[in-house]
N, C-alpha and C positions, 0 to 999 in steps of 0.2 A: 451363320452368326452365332456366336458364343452365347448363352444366356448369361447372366449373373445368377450367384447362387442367390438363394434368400436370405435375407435378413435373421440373425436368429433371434428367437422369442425371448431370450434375457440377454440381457446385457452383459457386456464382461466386467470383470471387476476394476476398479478404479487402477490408476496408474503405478502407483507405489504399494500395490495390495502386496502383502508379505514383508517390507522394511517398517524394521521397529526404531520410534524414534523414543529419545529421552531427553525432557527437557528439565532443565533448570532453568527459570525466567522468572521475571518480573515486570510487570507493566506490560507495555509494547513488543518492541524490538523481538527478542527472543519469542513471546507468546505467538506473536501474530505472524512471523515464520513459520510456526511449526503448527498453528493453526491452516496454513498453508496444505502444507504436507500433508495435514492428516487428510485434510477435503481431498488430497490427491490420493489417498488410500491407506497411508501409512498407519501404523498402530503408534499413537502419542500418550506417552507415558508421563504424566507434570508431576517430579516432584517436588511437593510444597515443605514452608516449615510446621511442624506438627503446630496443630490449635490454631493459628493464622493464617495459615496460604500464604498466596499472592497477596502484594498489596491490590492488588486491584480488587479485590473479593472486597474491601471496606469503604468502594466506591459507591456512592449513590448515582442514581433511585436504585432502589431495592421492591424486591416483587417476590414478596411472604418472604423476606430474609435477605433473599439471594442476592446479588450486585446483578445489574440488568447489564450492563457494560461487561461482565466477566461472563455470564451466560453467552455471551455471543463474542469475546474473544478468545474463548477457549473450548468452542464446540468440536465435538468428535472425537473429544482427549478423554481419557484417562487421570486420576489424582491417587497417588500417594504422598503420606504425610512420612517423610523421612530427615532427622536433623544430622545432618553433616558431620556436626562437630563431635557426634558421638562415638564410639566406638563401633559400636553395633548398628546405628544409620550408617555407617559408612561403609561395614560389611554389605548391610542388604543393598546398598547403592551399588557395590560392585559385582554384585548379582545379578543387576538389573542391567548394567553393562556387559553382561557378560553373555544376555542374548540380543542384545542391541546394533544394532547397524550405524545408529548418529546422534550423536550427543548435542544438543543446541545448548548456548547457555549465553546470557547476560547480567553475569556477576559482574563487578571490580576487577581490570586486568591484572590478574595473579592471586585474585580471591579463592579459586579451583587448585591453583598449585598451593597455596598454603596450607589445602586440606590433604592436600596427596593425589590430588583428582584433577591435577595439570593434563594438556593432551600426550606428553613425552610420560607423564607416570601411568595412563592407560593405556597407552600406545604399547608399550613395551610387554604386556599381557594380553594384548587387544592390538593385534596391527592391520587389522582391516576395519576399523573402528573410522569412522568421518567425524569428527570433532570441530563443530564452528563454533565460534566466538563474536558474539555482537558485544561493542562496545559504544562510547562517545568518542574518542579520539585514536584508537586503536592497540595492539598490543601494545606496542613501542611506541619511540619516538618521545618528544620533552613534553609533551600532554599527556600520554599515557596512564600517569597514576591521578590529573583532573575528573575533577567529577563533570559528569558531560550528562544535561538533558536534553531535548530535541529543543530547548529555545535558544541555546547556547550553539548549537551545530547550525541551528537556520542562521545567528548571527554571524558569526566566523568564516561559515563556508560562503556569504555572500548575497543570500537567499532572501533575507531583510531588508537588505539595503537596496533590491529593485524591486520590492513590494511596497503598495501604496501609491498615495497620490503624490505628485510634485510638490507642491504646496503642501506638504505634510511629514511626519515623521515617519521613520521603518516601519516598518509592521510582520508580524510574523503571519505566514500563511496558516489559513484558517483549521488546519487538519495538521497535527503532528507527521508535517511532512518526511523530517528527517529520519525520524523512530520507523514509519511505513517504507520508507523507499528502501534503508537498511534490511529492515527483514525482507523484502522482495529479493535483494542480493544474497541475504542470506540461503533463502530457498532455495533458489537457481541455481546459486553455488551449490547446497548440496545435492540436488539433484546430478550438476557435472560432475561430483567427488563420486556418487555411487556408478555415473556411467563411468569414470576412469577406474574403479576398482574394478569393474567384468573385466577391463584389458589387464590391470597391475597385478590386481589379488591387493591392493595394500590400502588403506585408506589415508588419510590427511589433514592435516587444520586448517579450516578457513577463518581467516580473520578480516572483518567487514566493520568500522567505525560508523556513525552517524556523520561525522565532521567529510570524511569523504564521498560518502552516498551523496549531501545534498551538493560539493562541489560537481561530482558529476553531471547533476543534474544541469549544467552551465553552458549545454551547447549551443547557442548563440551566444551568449555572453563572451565564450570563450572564441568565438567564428569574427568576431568584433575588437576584443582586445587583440587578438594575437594576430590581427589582420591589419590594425592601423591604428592600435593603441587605444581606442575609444575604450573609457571607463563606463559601461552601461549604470544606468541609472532610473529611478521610478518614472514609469508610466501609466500608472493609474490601471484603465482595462483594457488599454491598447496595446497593441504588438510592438515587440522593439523593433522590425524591419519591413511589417508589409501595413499597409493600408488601402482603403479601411478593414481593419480587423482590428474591433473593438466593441463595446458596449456604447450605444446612443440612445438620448433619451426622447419616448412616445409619451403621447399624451395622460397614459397613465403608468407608468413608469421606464423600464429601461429593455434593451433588447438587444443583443447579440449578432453582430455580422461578420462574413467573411468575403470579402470581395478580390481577393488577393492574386487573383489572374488578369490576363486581357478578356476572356470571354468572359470571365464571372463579374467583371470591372463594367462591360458594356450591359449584361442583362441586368445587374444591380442597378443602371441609371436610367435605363428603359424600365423596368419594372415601377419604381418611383416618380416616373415623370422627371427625371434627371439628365436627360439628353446633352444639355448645356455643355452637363461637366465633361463629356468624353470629348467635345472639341478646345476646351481650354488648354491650356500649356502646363497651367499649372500643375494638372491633372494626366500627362499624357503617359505618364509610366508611373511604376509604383516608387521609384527615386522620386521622381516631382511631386509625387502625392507624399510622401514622405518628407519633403521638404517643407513641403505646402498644409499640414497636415492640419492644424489649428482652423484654416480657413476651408478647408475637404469636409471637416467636422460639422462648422457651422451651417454651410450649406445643407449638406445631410438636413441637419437634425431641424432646418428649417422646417421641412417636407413630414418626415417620422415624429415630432413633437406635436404633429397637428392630426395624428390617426395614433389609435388603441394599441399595444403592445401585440394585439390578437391580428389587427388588421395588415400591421406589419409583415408579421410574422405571415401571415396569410399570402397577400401577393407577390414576396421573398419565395415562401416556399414552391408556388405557380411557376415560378420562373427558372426556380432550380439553381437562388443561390441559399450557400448555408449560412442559418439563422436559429437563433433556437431564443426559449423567455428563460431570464434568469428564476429559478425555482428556488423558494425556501426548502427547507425537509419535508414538514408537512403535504406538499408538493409532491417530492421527490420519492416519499416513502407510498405515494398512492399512483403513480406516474404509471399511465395508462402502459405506454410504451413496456415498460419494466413487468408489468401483471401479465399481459401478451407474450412474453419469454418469458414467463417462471420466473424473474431471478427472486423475489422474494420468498422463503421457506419458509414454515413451521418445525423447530426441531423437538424432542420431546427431551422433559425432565422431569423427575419423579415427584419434586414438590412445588414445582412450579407451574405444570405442564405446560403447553404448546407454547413456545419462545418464539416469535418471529426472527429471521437472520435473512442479512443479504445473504446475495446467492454468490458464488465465485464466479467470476467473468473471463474463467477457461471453460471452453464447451468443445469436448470433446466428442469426435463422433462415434466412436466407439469405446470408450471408456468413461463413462461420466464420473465427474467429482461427487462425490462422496455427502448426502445427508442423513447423516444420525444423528446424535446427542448434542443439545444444549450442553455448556461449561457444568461439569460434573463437581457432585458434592463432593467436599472436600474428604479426601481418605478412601471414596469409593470403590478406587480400582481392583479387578482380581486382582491384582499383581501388588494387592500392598502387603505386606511381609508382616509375620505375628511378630517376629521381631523386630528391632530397630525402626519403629514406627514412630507416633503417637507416644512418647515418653515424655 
């Protein structure tokens, strides 16, 4: 029998160790792509405009100056302070491109071509260059030149209008969904643009809107309309298709179930003293419970309104269905589970020091993502140039 070799004593280096990224960004989108990247190993180069940065840098809370929200969207990067518009910033920028592998940016589409710094004006001195584009509605198209925030892309692409309660008006989901899920595609995509350049030699523009990240996100939605025309619509914390799988309320507040099989359907009503319901009709598949669903509900939550959210959660999980307690942050940022796997860091910065940061929730077994630096002061980087900087 073969042995395995051993394990070796350090780790290899993250995934994208040797691709240099450079970004131009602002806010979200762009940052938190390439915030991406660099946790994957990449060298992230942000340049700011001299004296201000990012807007996010003039977000509060601040901690001795700093933005607490920009320390932790921009850890493991680099900052230079370079203006575009100038002669000489646009020299040292084409420098910087000039050992660069991928350009991220979320300017205004055709904000970059107006300065000369289009992907076809790089491209053409750089053709192995990966060039992505995050925007609100995309290069092209009759939105195009609209100004696009993630509350406008959550509205439009449909995302609002099946958030919240029935009895209630749209509501936009609680995290800049649109802005996050965009840069997840952004990333991916470059990472596919770097594996198709080992085959091509050539690199490529990716262009990724917000308006279309959250339509994507529509797969039920879309399994529904384009199945029998149903316009889905707000269900509060329930599921559009299976039950129960929803949020019911315990006698001290609310708890999350998933019973959405026949075997997880029967241990769910054994587990609760719920026997009844697996011989009722109304109840015998998850169509009749779906149909039934208002009256599947009340039963429930006869039984779960009269025990602890704790105690729930307890003979649920005995049983081995899934259940989890709705956590605040406070919660969430101390969650036992979460300290047990590392995912929360300490990153270091020079006038800050130790920045708490989630962790990335790629866990590689032989490459780990990457912790270094908190969001770096502005203009810090080797790489900021005596010229064309800070003017």
């Amino acid at each position: 029998m073969t042995e395995l070799a051993p394990a070796p004593s350090e780790p290899a280096e993250p995934p994208l160790a040797g691709v240099t990224v450079v970004e131009v960004g602002a806010f979200i989108a762009a940052p938190w792509a390439t915030m991406h990247l660099a946790d994957l190993g990449a060298r992230v180069i942000k340049v700011e405009t001299p004296g201000t940065g990012d807007f996010v840098r003039g977000n509060a809370p601040f901690v001795n100056g700093e933005s607490s929200p920009f320390l932790r969207l921009n850890r493991n990067k680099e900052s230079v302070e370079l203006d575009l518009k100038s002669e000489q910033g646009r020299a040292a920028f084409l420098e910087l491109i000039g050992q660069a592998d991928v350009l991220v940016e979320n300017l205004r589409p055709g904000a970059m071509r107006r300065l000369g710094l289009g992907y076809e004006d790089l491209a053409a001195d750089h053709p192995r260059l990966v060039y992505a584009s995050a925007s609100g509605w995309g290069q092209d198209g009759p939105l195009a030149q609209q100004p696009g925030l993630d509350i406008m892309a959550q509205a439009r692409s449909g995302l609002m209008s099946i958030t919240g309660f029935p009895d209630s008006g749209p509501a936009k989901v609680g995290v800049p969904v649109c802005d996050l899920v965009s840069a997840l595609y952004v990333a991916l995509g470059v990472t596919a643009a770097l594996r198709e350049r080992d085959r091509s030699g050539r690199g490529q523009h990716l262009d990724v809107s917000l308006f279309e990240s959250g339509v994507s996100l529509a797969v039920w939605e879309a399994g529904r309309y384009f199945g029998d025309g149903t316009v889905p619509e707000r269900q509060g914390a329930a599921h559009q298709s299976q039950a129960p799988y929803q949020a019911v309320v315990t006698a001290d507040g609310y708890v999350t179930i998933g019973a959405n099989t026949p075997n997880l359907w029967q241990r769910f009503c054994t587990a609760l003293g719920l026997d009844e319901l697996v011989e009722d009709p109304r109840f015998a598949d998850n169509s009749a419970r779906m149909q039934h669903r208002p009256e599947l509900i009340e039963a429930i939550e006869a039984v779960t309104s009269t025990r602890t959210s704790g105690e729930v959660i307890a003979v649920l999980q005995e049983a081995g269905v899934p259940c989890a307690p709705i956590q605040t942050y406070d919660e969430v940022f101390t969650d036992e589970a979460l300290t047990a796997r590392d995912f929360l860091w300490d990153a270091d910065h020079p006038t800050v020091g130790p920045v708490r940061q989630l962790g990335s929730p790629m866990r590689f077994s032989r490459t780990p993502t990457r912790r270094g630096n908190a969001g770096p002061p502005l203009g810090s980087s080797p790489a900021q140039p005596a010229i064309g900087g800070a003017q």
